[in-house]
C-alpha positions as CSV (number, residue, x, y, z in Angstrom):
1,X,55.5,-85.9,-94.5
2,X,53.8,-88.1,-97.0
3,X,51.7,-86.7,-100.2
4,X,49.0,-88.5,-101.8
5,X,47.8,-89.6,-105.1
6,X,44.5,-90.9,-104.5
7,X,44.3,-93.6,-107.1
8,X,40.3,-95.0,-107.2
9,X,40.2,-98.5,-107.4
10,X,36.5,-98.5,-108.2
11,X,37.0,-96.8,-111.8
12,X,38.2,-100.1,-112.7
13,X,35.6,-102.1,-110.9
14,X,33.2,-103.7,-113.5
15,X,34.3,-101.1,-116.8
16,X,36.0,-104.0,-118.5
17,X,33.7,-106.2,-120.4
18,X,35.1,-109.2,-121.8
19,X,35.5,-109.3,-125.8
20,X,35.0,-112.9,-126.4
21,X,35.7,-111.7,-130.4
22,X,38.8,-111.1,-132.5
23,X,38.2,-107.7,-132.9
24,X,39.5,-105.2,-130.3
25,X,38.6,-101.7,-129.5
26,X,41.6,-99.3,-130.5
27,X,42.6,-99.4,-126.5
28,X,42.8,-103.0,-126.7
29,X,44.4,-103.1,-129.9
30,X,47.4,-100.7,-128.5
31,X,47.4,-102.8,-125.2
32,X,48.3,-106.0,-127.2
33,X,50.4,-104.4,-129.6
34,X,52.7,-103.4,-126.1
35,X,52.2,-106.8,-124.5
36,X,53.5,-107.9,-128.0
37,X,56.5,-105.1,-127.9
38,X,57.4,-106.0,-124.7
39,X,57.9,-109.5,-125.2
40,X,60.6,-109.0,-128.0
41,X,59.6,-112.6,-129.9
42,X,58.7,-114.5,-126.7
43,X,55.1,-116.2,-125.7
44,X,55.1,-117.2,-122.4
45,X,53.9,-114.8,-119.7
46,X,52.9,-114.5,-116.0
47,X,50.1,-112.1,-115.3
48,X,49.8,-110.8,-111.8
49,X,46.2,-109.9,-111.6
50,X,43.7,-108.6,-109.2
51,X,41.7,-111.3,-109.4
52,X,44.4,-113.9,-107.7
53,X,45.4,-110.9,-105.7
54,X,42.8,-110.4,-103.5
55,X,41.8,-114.2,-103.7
56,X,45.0,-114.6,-102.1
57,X,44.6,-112.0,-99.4
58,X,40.9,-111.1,-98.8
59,X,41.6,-108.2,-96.8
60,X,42.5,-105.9,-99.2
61,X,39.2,-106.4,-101.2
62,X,36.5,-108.5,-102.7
63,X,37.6,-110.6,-105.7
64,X,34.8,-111.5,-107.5
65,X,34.8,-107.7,-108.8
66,X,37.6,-108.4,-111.1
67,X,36.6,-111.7,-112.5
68,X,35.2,-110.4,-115.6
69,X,39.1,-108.1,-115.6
70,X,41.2,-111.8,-115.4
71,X,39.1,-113.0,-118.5
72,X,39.2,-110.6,-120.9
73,X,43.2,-109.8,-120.3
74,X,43.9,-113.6,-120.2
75,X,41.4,-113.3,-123.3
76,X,43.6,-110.4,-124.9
77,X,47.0,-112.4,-124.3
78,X,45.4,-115.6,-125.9
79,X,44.9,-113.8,-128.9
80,X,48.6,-112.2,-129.2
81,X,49.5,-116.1,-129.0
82,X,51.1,-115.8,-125.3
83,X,50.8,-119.1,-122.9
84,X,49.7,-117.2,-119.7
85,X,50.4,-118.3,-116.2
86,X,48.7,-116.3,-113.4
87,X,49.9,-115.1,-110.3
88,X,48.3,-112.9,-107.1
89,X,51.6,-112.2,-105.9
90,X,55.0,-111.7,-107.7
91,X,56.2,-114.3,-109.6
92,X,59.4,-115.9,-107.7
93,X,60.8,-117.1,-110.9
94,X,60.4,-114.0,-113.5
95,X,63.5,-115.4,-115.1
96,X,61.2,-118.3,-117.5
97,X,59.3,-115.7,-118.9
98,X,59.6,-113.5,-121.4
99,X,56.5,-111.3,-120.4
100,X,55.4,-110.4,-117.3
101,X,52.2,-108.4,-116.7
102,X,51.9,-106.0,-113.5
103,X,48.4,-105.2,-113.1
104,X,47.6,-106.5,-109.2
105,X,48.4,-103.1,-107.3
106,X,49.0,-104.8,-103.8
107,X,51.4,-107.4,-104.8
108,X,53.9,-104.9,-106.1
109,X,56.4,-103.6,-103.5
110,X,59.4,-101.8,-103.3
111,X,60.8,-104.9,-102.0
112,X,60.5,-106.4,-105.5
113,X,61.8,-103.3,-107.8
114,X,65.4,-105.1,-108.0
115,X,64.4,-108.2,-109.3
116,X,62.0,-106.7,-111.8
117,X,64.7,-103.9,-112.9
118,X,67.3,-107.3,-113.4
119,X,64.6,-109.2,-114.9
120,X,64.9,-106.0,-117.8
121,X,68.1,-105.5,-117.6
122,X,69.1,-109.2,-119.1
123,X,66.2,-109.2,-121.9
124,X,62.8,-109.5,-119.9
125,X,59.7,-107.5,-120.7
126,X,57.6,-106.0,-118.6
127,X,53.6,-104.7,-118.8
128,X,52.8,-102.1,-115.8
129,X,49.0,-101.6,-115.9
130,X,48.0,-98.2,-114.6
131,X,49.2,-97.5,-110.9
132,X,51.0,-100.7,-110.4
133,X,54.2,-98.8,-111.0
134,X,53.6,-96.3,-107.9
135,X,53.1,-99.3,-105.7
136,X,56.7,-101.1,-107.1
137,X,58.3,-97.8,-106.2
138,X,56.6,-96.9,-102.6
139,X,54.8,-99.5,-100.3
140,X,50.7,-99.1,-100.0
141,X,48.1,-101.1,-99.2
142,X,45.5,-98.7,-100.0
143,X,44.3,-96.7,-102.7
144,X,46.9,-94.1,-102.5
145,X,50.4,-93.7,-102.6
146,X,53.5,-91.4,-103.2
147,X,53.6,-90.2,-106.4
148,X,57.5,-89.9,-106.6
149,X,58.7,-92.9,-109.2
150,X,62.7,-91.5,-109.3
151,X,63.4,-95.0,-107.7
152,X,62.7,-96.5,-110.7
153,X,63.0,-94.2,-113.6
154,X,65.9,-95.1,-114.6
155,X,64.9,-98.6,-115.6
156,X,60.9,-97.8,-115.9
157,X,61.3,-94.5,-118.0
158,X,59.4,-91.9,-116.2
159,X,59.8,-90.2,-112.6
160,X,56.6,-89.0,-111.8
161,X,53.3,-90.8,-111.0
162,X,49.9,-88.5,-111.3
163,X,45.8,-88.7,-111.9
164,X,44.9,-87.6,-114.8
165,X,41.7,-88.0,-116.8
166,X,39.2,-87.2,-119.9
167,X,39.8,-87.9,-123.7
168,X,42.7,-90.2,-124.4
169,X,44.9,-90.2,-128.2
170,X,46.9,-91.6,-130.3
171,X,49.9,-89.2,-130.9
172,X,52.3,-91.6,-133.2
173,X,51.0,-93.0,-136.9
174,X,50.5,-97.0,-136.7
175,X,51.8,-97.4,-133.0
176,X,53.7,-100.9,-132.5
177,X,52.9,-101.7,-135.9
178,X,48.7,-101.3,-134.9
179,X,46.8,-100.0,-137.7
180,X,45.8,-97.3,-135.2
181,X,46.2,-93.6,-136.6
182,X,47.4,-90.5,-135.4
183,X,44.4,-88.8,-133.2
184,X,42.7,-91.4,-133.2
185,X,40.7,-91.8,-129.7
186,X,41.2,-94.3,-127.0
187,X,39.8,-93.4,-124.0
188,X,36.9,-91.5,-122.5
189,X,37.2,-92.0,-118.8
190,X,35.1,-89.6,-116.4
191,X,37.0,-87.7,-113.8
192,X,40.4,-87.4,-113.4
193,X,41.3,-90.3,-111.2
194,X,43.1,-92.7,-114.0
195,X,47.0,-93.1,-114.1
196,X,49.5,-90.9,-115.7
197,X,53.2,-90.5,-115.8
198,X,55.1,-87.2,-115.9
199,X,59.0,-86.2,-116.3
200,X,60.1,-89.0,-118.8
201,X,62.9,-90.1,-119.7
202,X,64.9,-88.7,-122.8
203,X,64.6,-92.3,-124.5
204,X,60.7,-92.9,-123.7
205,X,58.1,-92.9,-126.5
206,X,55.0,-91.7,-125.9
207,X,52.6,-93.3,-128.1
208,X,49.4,-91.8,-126.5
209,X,48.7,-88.9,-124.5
210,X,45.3,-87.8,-122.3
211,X,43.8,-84.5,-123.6
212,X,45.9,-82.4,-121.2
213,X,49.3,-83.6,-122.6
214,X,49.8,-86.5,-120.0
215,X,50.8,-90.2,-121.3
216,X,48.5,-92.0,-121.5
217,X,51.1,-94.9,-123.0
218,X,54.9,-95.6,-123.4
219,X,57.7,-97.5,-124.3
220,X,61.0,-97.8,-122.7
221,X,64.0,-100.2,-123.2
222,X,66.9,-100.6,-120.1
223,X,69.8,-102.8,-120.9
224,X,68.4,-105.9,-122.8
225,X,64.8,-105.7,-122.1
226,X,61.9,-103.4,-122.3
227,X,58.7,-101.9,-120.4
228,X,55.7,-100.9,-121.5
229,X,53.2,-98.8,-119.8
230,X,49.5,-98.1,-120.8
231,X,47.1,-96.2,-118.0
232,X,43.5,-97.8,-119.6
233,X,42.9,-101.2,-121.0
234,X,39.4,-100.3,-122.8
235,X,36.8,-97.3,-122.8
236,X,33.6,-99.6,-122.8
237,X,31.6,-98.2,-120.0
238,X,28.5,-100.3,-118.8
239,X,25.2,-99.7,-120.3
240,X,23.5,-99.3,-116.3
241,X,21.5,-96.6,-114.7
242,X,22.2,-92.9,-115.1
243,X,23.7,-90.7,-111.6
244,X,22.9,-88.1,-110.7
245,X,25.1,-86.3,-108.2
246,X,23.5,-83.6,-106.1
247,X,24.5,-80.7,-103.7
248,X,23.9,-78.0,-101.9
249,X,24.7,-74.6,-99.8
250,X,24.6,-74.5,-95.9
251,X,21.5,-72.2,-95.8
252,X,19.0,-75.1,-95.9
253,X,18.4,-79.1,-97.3
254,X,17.8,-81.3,-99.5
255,X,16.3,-84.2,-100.8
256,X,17.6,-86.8,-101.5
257,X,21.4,-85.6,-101.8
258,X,24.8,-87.1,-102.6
259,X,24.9,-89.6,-105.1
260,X,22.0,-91.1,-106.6
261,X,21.7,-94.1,-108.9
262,X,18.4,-93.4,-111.6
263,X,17.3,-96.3,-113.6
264,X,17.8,-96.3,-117.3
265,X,14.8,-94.1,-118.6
266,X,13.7,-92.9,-115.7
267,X,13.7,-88.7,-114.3
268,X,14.6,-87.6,-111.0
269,X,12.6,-85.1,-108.9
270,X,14.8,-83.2,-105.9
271,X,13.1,-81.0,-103.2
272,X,14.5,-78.4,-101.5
273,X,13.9,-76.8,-97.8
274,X,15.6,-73.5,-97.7
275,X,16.5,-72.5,-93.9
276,X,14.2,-69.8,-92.3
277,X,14.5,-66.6,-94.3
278,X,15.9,-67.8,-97.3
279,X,15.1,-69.0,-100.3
280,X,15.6,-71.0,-103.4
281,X,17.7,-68.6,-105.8
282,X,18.6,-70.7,-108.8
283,X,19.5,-74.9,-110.0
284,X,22.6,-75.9,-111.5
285,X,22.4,-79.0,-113.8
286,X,25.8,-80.0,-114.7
287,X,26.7,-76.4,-113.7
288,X,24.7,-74.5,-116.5
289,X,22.1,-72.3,-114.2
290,X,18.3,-73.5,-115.4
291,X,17.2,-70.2,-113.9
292,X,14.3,-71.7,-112.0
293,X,13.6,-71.0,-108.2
294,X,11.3,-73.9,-107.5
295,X,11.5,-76.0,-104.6
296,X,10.9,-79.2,-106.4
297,X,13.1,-79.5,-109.5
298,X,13.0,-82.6,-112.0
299,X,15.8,-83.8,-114.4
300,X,14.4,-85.5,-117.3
301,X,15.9,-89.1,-117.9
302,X,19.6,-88.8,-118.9
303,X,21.8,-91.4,-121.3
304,X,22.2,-94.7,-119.8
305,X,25.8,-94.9,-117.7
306,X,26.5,-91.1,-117.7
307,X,26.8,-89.3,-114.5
308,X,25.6,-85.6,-114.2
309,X,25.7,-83.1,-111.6
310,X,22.7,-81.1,-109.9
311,X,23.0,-78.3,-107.4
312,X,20.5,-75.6,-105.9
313,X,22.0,-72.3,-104.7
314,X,19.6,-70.6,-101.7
315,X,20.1,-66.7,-101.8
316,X,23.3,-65.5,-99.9
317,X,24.3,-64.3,-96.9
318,X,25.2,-60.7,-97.4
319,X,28.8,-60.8,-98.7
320,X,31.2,-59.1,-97.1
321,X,34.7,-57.8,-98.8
322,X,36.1,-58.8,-101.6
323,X,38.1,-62.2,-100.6
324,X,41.7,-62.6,-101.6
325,X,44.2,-64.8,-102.0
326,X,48.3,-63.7,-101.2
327,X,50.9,-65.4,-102.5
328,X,54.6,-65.0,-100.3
329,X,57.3,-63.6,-101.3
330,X,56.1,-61.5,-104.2
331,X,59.7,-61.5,-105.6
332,X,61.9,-64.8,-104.7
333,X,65.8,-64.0,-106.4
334,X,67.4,-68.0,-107.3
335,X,69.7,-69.6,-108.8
336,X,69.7,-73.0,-110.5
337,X,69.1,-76.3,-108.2
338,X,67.7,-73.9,-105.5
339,X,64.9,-75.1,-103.3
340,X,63.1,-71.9,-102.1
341,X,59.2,-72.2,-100.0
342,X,56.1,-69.9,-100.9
343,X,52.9,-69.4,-98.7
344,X,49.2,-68.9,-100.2
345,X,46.6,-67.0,-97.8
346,X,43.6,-65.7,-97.8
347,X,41.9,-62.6,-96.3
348,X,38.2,-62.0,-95.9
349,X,36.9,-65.2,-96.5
350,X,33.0,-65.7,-95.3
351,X,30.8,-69.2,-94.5
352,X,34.1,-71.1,-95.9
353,X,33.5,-75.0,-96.2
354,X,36.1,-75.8,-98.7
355,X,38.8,-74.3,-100.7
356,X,40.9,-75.4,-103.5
357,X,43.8,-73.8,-105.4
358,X,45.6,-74.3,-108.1
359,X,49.4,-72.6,-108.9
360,X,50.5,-72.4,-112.4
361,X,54.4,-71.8,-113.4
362,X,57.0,-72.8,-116.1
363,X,57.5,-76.4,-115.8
364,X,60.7,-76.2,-117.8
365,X,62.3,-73.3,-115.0
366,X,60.3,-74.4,-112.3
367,X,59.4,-78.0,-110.3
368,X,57.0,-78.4,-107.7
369,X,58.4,-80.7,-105.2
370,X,55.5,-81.0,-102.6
371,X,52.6,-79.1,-101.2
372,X,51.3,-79.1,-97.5
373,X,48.5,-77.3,-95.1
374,X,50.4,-76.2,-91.8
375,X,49.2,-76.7,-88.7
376,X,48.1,-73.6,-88.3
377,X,45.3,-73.2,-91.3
378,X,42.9,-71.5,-91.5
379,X,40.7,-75.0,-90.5
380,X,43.1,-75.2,-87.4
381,X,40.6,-76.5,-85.0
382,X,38.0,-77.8,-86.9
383,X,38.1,-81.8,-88.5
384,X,39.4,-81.5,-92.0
385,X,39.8,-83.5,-94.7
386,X,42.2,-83.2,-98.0
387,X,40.0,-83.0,-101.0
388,X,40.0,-86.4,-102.8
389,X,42.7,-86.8,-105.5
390,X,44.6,-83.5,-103.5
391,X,47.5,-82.8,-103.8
392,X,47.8,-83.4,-107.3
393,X,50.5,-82.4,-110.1
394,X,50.4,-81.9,-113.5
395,X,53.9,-81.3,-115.1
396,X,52.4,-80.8,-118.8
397,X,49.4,-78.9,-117.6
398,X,49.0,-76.3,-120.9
399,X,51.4,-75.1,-123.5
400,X,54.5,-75.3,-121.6
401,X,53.1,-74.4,-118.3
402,X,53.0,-77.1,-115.2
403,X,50.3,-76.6,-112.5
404,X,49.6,-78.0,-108.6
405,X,46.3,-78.8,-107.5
406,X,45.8,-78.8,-103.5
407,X,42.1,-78.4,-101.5
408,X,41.0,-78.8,-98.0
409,X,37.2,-79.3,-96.5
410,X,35.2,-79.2,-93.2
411,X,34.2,-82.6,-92.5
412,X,31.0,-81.6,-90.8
413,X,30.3,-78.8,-93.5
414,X,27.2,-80.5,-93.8
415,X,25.9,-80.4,-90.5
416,X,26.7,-76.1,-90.4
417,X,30.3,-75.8,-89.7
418,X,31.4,-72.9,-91.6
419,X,34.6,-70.5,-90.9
420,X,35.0,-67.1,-91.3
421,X,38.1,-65.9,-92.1
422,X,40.1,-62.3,-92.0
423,X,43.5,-63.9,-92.9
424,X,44.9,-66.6,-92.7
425,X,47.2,-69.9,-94.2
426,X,45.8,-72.0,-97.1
427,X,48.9,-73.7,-97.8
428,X,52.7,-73.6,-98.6
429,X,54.6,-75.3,-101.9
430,X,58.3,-76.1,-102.0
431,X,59.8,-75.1,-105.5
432,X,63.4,-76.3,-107.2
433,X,65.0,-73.8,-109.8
434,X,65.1,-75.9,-112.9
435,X,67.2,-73.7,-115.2
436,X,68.1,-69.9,-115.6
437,X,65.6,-67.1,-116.8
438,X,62.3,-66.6,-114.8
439,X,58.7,-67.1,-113.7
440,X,55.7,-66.1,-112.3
441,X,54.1,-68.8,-109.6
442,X,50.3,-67.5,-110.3
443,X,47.6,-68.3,-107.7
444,X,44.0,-69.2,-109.3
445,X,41.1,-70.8,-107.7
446,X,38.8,-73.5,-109.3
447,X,35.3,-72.9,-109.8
448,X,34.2,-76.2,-111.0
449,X,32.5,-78.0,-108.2
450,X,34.4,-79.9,-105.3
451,X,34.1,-83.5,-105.0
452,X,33.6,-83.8,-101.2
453,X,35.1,-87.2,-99.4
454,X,31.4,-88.1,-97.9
455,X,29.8,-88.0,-101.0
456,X,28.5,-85.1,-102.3
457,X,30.0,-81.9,-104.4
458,X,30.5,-78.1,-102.4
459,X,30.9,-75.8,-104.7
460,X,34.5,-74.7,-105.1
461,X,34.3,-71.9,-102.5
462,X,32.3,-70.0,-100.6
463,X,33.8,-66.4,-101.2
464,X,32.9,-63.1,-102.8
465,X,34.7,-63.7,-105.8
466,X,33.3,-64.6,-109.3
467,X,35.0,-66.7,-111.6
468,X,34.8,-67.9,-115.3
469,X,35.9,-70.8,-117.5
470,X,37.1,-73.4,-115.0
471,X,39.9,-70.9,-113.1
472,X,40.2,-67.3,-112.6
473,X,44.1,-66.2,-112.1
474,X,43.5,-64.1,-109.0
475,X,46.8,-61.7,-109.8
476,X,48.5,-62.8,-106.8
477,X,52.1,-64.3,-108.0
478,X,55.4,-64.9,-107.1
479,X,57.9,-64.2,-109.4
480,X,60.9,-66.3,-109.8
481,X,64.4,-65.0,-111.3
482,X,67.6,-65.7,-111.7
483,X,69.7,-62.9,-113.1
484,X,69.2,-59.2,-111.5
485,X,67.0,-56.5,-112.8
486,X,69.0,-54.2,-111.4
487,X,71.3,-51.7,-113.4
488,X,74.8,-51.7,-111.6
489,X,75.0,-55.5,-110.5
490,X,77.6,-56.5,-112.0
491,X,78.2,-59.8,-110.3
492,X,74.3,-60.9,-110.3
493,X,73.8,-61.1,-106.4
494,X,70.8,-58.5,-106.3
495,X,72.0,-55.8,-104.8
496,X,74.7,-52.9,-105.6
497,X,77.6,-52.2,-102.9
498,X,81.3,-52.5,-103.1
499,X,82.0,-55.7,-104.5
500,X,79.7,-54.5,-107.7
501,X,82.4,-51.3,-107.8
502,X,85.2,-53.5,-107.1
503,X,84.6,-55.5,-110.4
504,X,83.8,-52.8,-112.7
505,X,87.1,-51.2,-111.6
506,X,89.3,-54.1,-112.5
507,X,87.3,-53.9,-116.2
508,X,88.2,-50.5,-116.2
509,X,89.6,-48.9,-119.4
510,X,88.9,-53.0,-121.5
511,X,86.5,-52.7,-124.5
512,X,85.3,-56.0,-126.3
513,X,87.7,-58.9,-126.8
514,X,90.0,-57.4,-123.9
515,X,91.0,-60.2,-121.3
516,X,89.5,-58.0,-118.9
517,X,86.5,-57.1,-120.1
518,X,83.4,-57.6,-118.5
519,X,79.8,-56.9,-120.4
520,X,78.0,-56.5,-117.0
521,X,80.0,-53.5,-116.2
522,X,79.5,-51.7,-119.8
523,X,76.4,-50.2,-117.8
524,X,76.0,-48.0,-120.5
525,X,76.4,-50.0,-123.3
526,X,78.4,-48.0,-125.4
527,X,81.0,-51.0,-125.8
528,X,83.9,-49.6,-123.3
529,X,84.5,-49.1,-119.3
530,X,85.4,-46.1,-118.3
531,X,84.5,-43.2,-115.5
532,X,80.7,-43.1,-116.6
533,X,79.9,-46.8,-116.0
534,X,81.7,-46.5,-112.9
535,X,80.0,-43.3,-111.9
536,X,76.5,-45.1,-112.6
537,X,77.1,-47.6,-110.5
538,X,78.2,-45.2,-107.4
539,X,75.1,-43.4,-107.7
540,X,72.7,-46.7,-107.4
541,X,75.3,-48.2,-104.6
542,X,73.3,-49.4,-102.0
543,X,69.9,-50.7,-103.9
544,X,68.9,-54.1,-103.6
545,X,66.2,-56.5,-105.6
546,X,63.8,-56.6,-104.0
């Protein structure tokens, strides 16, 4: 089975607008500074852009959207004092340069990752723009691909490809020599469908980082050459008509719905039809309630280029109990490097459209390796889609902690399909034991709205829960261990019986610094083995964890 990063090639459509000027803006700036870097001294690169991409294979998309994208990089490279030759497909020659730049998606393929890791490896320099990587490491021609990058870490400098989003910053005083400073900002980008990288290398710099911890930029040098990577090139947005995003429970209409462009200045005014006994409860603007139950609601003109959310709630169905979600097996025993499979479900689930879920564990004594709906989901028979950008992984999700995103939706939600659910599966994730100690897997749920494939945001489900502040931890866990709770153990395998008995009797009679001694079977503690240790562990012979 496959998993998906759903990379959106339209947040780069048209966002880039071309700086005939000297002076850069600070994401710019660093972007030069690492075409610069990764160059070592030289001045003549080939840039693989979108633009000759899909001029050389119109299938995969229309070119003239990336125009404005060739010029300002060729723009950027002028000013570095490069002589730039441009390629849509890899270059057969990377030998005569000393930079090349990897921005067109499509024309990187795994078929290509040896050449580019010898082109680095005798002195080259390489520029990966956001998600070209993912596509040198795993063959796509679409908008989404694996995100597993160990093919290439070695020489690239991270092993892990995600989406990632929000306020991008310098982390590292005067990066590449830039007079850029520490904290200062680089990127506000909307969403969370831009490029990071995850599980670096020991001897990557991070130069920039998104707001959750994520690169946002890095260097990397493999034998004689070096790589640079940088997820944005510039955080100008266009100065265009305002959207306005708008949704809606099954219990009646609306209209219009989905995604609506405004023009600059301008309000919009959305009507709602509740279905027959029921009735406008509250609106949602950008998920703050306006406590208003009017059938025709208007949102005053908003800032040119922004995008906003609007959703009207009709009064409930009469909930029924408390929904839950169950994580399997409460209590998983491990040792290091083993691979070990939990199950999420849910009980009691009414009207359910969507779901999402998110787990949170140790990243440092815990890796997610995938996540999958089975077959037999609590959607089994209905058409489903993944929620876009699902499954998704963030190894640096919060202090220390790594989380895994994964959501599911009715494709004809919007025409009434609904489940009801008593229990059932949501999903199972595959875990590897990172290092000794121990972890809870938590289950939470978002409660932000749900970006739905067609168009339109569900909210995030439709259960009798509550939530608050973007995810409420639900209790359910799994906890993770690898040495035994248990009093008695002496050799670690969770459980007490003979062999336990066996090695305490062979310590029998040592104290500290004896050849025989073992601390495991000082049960006690009182820094000797002798009758009452093994006494102890005869009277818990036969208990087991868990």
């Amino acid at each position: 089975m496959i998993f998906l990063v759903t990379m959106l090639l339209s947040s780069i459509v048209a966002t880039w607008p071309i700086s005939f000027g000297s002076t850069f803006s600070p994401t710019e700036t660093l972007w030069g500074a690492g075409a610069k870097w990764a160059a070592n001294g030289g001045t003549k690169a080939a840039y693989v852009s979108y633009y000759d991409n899909l001029v050389a294979h119109p299938d995969l998309g229309n070119a003239t959207d990336y125009l404005s994208r060739k010029e300002e990089v060729s723009f950027i490279l002028d000013e570095e004092g490069f002589t730039v030759d441009t390629f849509g497909d890899m270059p057969p020659n990377l030998s005569q340069y000393s930079l090349v730049v990897l921005e067109a998606y499509f024309a990187c393929e795994p078929v290509y990752a040896p050449a580019v890791k010898s082109y680095v490896s005798n002195g080259g320099g390489v520029l990966f723009c956001g998600g070209a990587i993912a596509y040198l490491a795993q063959y796509s021609k679409n908008m989404s691909v694996g995100w597993d990058l160990s093919g290439v870490a070695d020489w690239f400098g991270a092993s892990y490809y995600f989406n990632s989003g929000g306020t991008a910053h310098v982390i590292v005083p005067n990066p590449l020599g830039t007079g850029l400073s520490a904290g200062e900002t680089l990127e506000i980008h909307r969403g969370f469908d831009a490029a990071a990288t995850g599980y670096m290398n020991a001897d990557s710099q991070v130069l920039a980082v998104w707001e959750w911890g994520s690169p946002f930029s890095f260097t990397h040098t493999y034998g004689q050459g070096r790589v640079y990577w940088q997820s944005e090139i510039t955080n100008e947005f266009p100065q265009q008509p305002w959207t306005l995003i708008i949704s809606y429970s099954p219990l009646g209409t609306i209209s219009p719905w989905g995604k609506v462009s405004v023009p600059a200045g301008s309000a919009q005014s959305v009507t709602a039809s509740p279905f027959g006994g029921y009735q406008v409860s509250n609106w949602y603007l950008d998920g703050v309630a306006q406590n208003s139950t009017v059938t025709t609601f208007t949102v005053s003109a908003q800032m040119a280029g922004t995008t906003h959310t609007l959703q009207v709630q009709f009064s409930t169905i009469t909930p029924g109990p408390t929904s839950t979600f169950l994580i399997s097996p409460a209590v998983e025993p491990s040792s290091v490097n083993d691979n070990f499979t939990v199950t999420v479900n849910l009980t009691n689930a009414q009207n359910m459209v969507a779901w999402q879920v998110v787990l949170v564990y140790s990243g440092a004594f815990l890796r997610c390796n995938d996540l999958w709906i089975p077959d037999d989901n609590v959607f089994a028979g209905h058409d489903v889609d993944l929620l876009p950008s699902f499954p998704s992984f963030y190894p640096d999700f919060y202090d220390g902690y790594s989380s895994s995103f994964i959501g599911s939706e009715l494709v004809n939600a919007y025409r009434g399909d609904s489940v009801n659910v008593d229990s059932g599966v949501l999903f199972k994730a595959n875990f590897t034991v990172m290092s000794n100690g121990s972890s809870a897997i938590v289950v939470a749920v978002e409660s932000y709205p749900l970006y739905s494939s067609w168009g339109v945001y569900w909210p995030s489900v439709w259960l009798n829960i509550t939530s608050s502040f973007g995810q409420e931890y639900l209790g359910s866990q799994c906890v993770v261990l690898t040495e035994s709770p248990l009093a008695g153990d002496v050799n670690g395998d969770f459980k007490v019986d003979v062999r336990d008995v066996t090695a305490a009797t062979r310590a029998f009679g040592t104290v500290p610094g004896d050849l025989r001694w073992n601390p495991r079977a000082d049960i006690n503690g009182d820094g000797k083995i002798d009758i009452r240790d093994i006494a102890f562990i005869s009277k818990k012979f036969g208990q087991h964890y868990p």
